[in-house]
N, C-alpha and C positions, 0 to 999 in steps of 0.2 A: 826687367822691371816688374813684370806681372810674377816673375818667383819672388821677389822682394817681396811683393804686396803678400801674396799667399803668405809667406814666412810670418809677416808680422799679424795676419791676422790668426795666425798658428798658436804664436805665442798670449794673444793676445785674449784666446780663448782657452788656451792653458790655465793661464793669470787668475781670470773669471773664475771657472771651473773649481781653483784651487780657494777662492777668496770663498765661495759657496759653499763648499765643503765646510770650512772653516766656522763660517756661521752656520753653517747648518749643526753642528759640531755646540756649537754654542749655545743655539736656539735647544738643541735635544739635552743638554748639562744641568740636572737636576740641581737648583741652586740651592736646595735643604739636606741634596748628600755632601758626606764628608768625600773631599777630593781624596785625601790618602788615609784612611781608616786602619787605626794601630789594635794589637790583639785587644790591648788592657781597658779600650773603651768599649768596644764592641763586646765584651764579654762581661764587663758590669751592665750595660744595657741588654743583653741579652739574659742573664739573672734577674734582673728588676721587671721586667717586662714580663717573664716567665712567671714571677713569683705573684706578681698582681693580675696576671690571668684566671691563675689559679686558685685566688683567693677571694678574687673580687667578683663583680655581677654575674655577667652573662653565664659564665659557668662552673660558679658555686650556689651564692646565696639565691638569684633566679633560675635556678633549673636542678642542680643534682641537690643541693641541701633542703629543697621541698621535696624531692621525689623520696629520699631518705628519711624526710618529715621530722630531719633536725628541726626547721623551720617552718615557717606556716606563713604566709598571706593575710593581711588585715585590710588591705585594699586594692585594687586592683591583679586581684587572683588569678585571672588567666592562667598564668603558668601554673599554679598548684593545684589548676583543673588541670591538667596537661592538655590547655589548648597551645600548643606548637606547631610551628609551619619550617619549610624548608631553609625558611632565611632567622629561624630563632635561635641556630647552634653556629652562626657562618665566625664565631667570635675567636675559640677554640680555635677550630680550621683556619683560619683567614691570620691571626695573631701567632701561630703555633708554627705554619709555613712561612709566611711572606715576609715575619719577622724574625724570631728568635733561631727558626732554624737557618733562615738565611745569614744571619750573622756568624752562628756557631759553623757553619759550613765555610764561610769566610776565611776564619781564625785557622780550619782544618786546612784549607787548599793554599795559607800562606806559605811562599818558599821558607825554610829551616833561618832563614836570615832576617826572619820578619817576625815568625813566632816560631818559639823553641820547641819540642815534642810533649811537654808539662800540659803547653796551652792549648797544644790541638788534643792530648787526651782528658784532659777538663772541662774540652768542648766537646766532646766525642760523650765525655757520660752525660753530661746536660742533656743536647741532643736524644740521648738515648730517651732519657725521662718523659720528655718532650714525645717524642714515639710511643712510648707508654702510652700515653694519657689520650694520645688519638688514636691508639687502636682499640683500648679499652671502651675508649667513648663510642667508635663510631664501627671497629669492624674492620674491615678491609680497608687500607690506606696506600698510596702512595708511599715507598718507602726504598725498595733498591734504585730507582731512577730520580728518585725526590732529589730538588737542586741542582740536578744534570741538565738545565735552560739549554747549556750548547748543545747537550745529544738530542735533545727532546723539551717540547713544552706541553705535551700530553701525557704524563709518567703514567706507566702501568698500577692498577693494582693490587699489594701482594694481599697475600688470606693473612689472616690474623696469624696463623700456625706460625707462617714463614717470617713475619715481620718479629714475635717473641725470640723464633731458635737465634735471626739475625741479630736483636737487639742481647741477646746472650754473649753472642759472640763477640759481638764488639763492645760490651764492658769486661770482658775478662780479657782482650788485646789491649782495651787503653789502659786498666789497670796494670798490666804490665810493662806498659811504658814510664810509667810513672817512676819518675828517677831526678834527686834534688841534685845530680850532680849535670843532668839537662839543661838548669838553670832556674829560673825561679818565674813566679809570674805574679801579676799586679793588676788592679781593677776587680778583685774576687770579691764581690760584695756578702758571699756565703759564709765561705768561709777564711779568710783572708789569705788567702796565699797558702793551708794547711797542705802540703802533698797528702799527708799520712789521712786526716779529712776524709779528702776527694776518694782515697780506696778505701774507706769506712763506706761510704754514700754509693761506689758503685757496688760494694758488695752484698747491702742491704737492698738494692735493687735487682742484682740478680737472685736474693733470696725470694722476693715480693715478685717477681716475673716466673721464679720455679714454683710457684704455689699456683699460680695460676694458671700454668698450663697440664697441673698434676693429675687432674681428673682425665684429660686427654691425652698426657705423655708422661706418668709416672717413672718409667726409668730413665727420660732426660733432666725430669725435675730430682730424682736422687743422684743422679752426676753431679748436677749444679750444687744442690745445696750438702753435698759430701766436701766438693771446693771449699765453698766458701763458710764450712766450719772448720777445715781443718787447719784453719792459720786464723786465731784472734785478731788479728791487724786488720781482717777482711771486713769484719762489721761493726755498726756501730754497740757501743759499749755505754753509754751512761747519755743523760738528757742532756748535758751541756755537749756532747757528739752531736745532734740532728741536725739533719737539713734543715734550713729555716733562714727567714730572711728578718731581719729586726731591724721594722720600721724606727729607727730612732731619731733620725736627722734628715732635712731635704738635701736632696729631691726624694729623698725611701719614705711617702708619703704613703700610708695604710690604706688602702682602695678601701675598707672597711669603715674606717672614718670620714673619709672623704664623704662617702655615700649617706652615713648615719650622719653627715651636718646640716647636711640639705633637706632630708627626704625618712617618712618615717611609716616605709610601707611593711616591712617584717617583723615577726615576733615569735619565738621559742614554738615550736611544735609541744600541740599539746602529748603527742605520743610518747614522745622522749619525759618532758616533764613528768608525767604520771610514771611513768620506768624507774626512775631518779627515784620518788618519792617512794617507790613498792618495795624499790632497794634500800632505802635511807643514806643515798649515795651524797657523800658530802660535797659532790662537783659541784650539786646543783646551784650553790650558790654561787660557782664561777661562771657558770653558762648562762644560768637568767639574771637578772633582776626584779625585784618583786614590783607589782603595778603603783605607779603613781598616788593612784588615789589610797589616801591614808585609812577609807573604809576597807581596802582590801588588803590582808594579811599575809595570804601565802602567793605561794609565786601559780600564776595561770596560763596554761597553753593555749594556743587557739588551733582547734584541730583542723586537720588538712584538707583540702578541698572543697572550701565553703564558697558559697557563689559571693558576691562584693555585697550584697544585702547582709547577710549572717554573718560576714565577716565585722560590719563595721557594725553590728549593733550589740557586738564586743565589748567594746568600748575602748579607743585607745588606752586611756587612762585605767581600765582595769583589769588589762592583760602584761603579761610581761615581755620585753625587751631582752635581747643577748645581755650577757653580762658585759658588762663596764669593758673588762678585761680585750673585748672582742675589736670596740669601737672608737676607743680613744688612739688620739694620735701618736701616744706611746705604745697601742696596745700590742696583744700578744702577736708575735712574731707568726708571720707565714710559713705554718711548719709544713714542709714539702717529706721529709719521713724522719718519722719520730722511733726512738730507744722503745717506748713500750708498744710499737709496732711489727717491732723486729724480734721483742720476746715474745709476742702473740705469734708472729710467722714462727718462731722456733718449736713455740709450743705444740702449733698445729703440725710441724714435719715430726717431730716424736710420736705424737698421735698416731700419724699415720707409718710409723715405719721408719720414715724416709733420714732421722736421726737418730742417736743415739744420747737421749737425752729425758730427761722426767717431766712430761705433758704439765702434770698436776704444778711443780715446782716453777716451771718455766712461764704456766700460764698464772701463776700468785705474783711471781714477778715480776709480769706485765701489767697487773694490775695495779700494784703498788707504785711503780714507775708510774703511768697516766696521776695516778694518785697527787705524787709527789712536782709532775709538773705544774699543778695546781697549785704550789703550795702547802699540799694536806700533809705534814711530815710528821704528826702525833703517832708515834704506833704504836697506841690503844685506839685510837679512829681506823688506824689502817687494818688492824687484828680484828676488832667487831664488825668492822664490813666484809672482810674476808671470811670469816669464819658464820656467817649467815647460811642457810639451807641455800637460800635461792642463788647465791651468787658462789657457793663449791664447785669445784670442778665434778665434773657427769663425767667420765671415760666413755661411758655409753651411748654419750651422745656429743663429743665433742665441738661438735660444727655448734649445737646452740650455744654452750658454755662460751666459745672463745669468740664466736658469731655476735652474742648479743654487748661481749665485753666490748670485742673490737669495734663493733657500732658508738658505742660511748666514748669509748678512747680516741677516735677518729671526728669527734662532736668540730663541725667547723670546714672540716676538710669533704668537701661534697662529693667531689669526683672519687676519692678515695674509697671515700664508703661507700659511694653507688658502687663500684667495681665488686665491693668485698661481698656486698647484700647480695650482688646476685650471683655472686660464687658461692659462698657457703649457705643462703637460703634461709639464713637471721640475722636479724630479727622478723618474726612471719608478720608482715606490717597490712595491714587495712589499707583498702583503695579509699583516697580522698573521697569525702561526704560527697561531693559533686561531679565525679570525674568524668568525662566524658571518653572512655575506654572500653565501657562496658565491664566494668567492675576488674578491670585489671591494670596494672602500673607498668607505667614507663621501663625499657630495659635497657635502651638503647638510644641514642643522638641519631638526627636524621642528617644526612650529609647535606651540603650549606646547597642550595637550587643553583647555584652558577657553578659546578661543576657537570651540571645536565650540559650548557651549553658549550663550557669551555674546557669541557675533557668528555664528552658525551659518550666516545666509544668505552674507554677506558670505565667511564660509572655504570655501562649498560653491564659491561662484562663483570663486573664485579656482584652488582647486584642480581644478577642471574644466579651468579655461583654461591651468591651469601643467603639470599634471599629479597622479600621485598624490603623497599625503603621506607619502613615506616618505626615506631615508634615500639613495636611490639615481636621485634624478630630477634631473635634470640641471637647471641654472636660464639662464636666457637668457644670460647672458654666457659659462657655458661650452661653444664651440662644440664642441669636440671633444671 
């Protein structure tokens, strides 16, 4: 009798046990995640997500496109004094990990029966981009244990050195995966399913990642960029090639417009606008817009680092505005790397050796390209601006020539240009009127303050070996 009873209260705690679990199971079932997540959504949303990152506030127009003094502050300036604090970069970090890569890491770890090899190596160069842009920003990252939750939720991390040779490595693996007979893939909101595309994009990245390590590893940056010229297929080749995301239909909603419908705190750096004008650079009309008020005739910057008094007694109405181009809900596309990017990188590996190819011609080329994405396609406009004293190629001095072009060609792209300004060391830009630095600029993103807490050994070690964590430490690729 009494084993009867035991039994049944055996079972009966089984039952329990099992119906707990269950809800329990239930209770912990994120009811905003997708239960079975297919490649082709998760890699549109991972592009989209990527692209308005990188286009949009936190880490363009509020932080690298003032530091660069594309832009400028008309109200509320903090940031273009560089007052930043540990939790003003956490956007980058936070958006960069916990989203985009975790999806593309997804798409990568699917069985062969879920996504084809196409999709994990078109997650693999994304990804890679994606690791650019946070080591460039921040330095030392997370990156060989990045996403590995089961081995570890403290990832090590690596030096910048190691996360470029890795990030080398693995675009020139998924680019060779890349094969239409793997099968095809869907949801490409870039470039629509192009295979040929995708190894255009990874190999203009490892060109743009061997420039950057070339001051520090010259003969791995001539390995790479010897690759990735000796097979045309490798790079991109004309403007309608780039990376880019074209806002034209919802949900591809222009973070840029979104922001200019509401809100009307930035306005064209006055540094850039006077550049434009010493050139008689015909952009200028694409990048600003001239001020509102009809007393004011030509287009005005507001220069960088004004405290919210100086700034606003500006006047809104008699400063100018991004051009049209930047803010409408059609506007210009989130170019993530552009054709006259990749003939400025060429230009610069001639320069230095590292090609076999005509600096001078390569870098006219790049010029005209930026030119023509604008529209500017007259060439007697493109011949008289080219053929100006100020804007010739210097052999003597290349880093300015292709330093001050690439700065204008890059107009928009924040993080970009932050990376390039402090690589080749032009344009030689003035510390914001107000900055609270001590007369020096930003070089660097400070890593997000919840990494102290919730990888704390991992960010002591890192910042030991890197340096300190502040705003003003130099990162391994920039030598100078």
């Amino acid at each position: 009798m009494y084993k009867n009873i035991f039994s049944l209260v055996v079972i009966a705690f089984i039952l329990s046990f099992t119906a707990c679990k269950k809800n329990l199971a239930e209770i912990n079932r994120n009811p905003n995640a997708v239960e079975d997540p297919q490649p082709d959504y998760l890699l549109t949303a991972a592009e989209k997500t990527a692209a308005d990152s990188y286009w949009g506030a936190d880490n363009n127009f509020n932080s690298s496109l003032l530091i660069i003094q594309h832009w400028a502050k008309i109200q509320y300036t903090e940031p273009d004094r560089y007052i930043f604090s540990n939790s003003s970069f956490t956007s980058l970090w936070n958006t960069g990990y916990a989203q985009v890569i975790t999806n593309l890491n997804t798409i990568i770890q699917f069985p062969d029966g879920k996504a084809n090899a196409n999709y994990k190596a078109v997650a693999t160069i994304l990804r890679s981009w994606i690791f650019q842009l946070l080591t460039d920003a921040y330095g030392a990252i997370p990156y060989s244990e990045s996403g590995k939750i089961k081995q570890t939720l403290t990832p090590v991390y690596d030096t910048q050195k190691d996360v470029y040779f890795g990030l080398l490595d693995e675009l020139k693996s998924a680019t060779a995966t890349l094969n239409p007979a793997a099968g095809s893939i869907s949801g490409d909101v870039l470039y629509g399913g192009s295979l040929d595309s995708w190894r255009k994009f990874a190999g203009a990245l490892r060109l743009r990642i061997a420039l950057r390590i070339t001051d520090r590893e010259p003969e791995k940056a001539r390995e790479v960029i010897s690759e990735v010229t000796a097979n045309p297929s490798l790079l991109i080749a004309g403007n309608g090639e780039a990376a880019r995301l074209i806002y034209d239909k919802p949900p591809l909603q222009n973070p840029m417009a979104a922001w200019f419908s509401t809100r009307d705190d930035y306005r064209v750096g006055k540094t850039i606008i006077d550049k434009l004008y010493a050139l008689n650079d015909p952009r200028l009309a694409a990048f600003a817009d001239k001020p509102t008020d009809p007393s004011v005739t030509s287009y005005v910057g507001v220069p960088s680092g004004l405290t919210n008094s100086d700034a606003n007694n500006l006047g809104f109405s008699k400063t100018s505005k991004p051009g049209l181009v930047f803010f409408r809900s059609d506007a210009n596309p989130a170019v993530i790397l552009s054709y006259p990017e990749v003939l400025f990188n060429l230009a610069e590996a001639a320069a230095r050796g590292l090609y076999n190819g005509n600096a001078a011609d390569l870098y006219k080329q790049a010029i005209t390209a930026s030119l023509q994405q604008y529209q500017i396609a007259d060439n007697t406009v493109i011949n008289t601006y080219l053929n100006q004293p100020a804007v010739t190629y210097n052999p003597a001095n290349y880093k300015k020539s292709i330093g001050e072009q690439k700065w204008i060609a890059l107009y928009g792209q924040g993080l970009e240009a932050f990376a390039e300004w402090r690589r080749l060391d032009y344009p030689q830009l003035m510390p914001g009127a107000s900055g609270v630095l001590d007369g020096k600029i930003p070089v660097r993103f400070i890593y997000p303050g919840t990494e102290q807490s919730l990888n704390g050994v991992n960010y002591k070690a890192a910042v030991a070996a890197q340096g300190t964590d502040n705003l003003l430490t130099k990162l391994w690729f920039d030598v100078n």
